[in-house]
C-alpha angles and dihedrals in degrees: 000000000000119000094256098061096044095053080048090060099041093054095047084052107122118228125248086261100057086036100059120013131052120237121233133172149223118197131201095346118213085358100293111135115249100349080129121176130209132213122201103198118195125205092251090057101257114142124205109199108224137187103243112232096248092059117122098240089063100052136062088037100283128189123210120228105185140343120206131198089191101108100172130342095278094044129066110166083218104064088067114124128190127207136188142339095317088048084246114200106025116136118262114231132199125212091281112031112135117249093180147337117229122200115205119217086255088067094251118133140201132194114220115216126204089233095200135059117254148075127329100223096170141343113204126254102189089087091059095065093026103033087167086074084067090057101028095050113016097168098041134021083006098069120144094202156331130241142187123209127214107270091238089047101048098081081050093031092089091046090102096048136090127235120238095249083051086045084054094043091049089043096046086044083053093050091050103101111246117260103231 
């Protein structure tokens, strides 16, 4: 094989991300414009729960000022512990329960949802202490979560979410200027 055709190959190589896991979205969560989720779904029906690129946390240069797994009083995300085999004990979450809420440096804030039924198994801490992951790489040492869905929900569990090709098609309708 000639150089050229080897650096041709390495740089079609698709990452771990595209390679293993399928991508699924979330728009415009609880009716607030672009704050888009996204949903990296592996084959053995672990879910990592993502900030879509188009998510305003991610855009205009923003700087993230804290991130906070203490959804109420009673709840903290972090005090979730997992046990065994069958991941006992984790916390169940809805569609819309919140994982975390993030405050920019301009003082705006965002609440992230876990978008799918399940399990929470882990939220990452990493972006407590190194909030800039979550900017940097979204998709991979950036992750808000992970989930398990039921094992008779995770063939449905994608039914509410949108392809990436359908993602594309909703983000390119929102960049068409508005007739008046």
């Amino acid at each position: 094989m000639d150089c050229e055709t080897q650096k041709d190959t390495e740089l079609e190589a698709p990452s771990i991300i595209d390679r293993y896991y399928t991508r699924w979205y979330r728009t415009d969560l609880k009716g607030q414009p672009c704050e888009d989720h996204c949903i990296l779904q592996h084959s053995n029906r672990l879910c990592v729960v993502t900030l879509a690129e188009t998510h305003p946390v991610l855009q205009n240069g923003r700087t993230i000022k804290s991130i906070d797994y203490q959804i109420s009083n009673g709840c903290s995300r972090l005090n979730n512990k997992v046990s065994g085999k069958s991941k006992r004990g984790g916390q169940f979450l809805t569609d819309f329960a919140p994982l975390c809420r993030i405050t920019c440096s301009d003082e705006s804030k965002y609440t992230i949802y876990s978008c799918i039924r399940g399990r929470l198994l882990e939220v990452n801490e990493n972006i407590l202490e190194r909030p800039n992951l979550l900017l940097e790489k979204p998709s991979t040492e950036g992750y808000v979560a992970v989930i398990l869905p039921k094992f008779e929900e995770s063939k449905s569990v994608t039914e509410n979410l949108l392809s990436r090709k359908e993602f594309e098609m909703i983000v390119s309708k929102r960049d068409e200027p508005q007739a008046s």
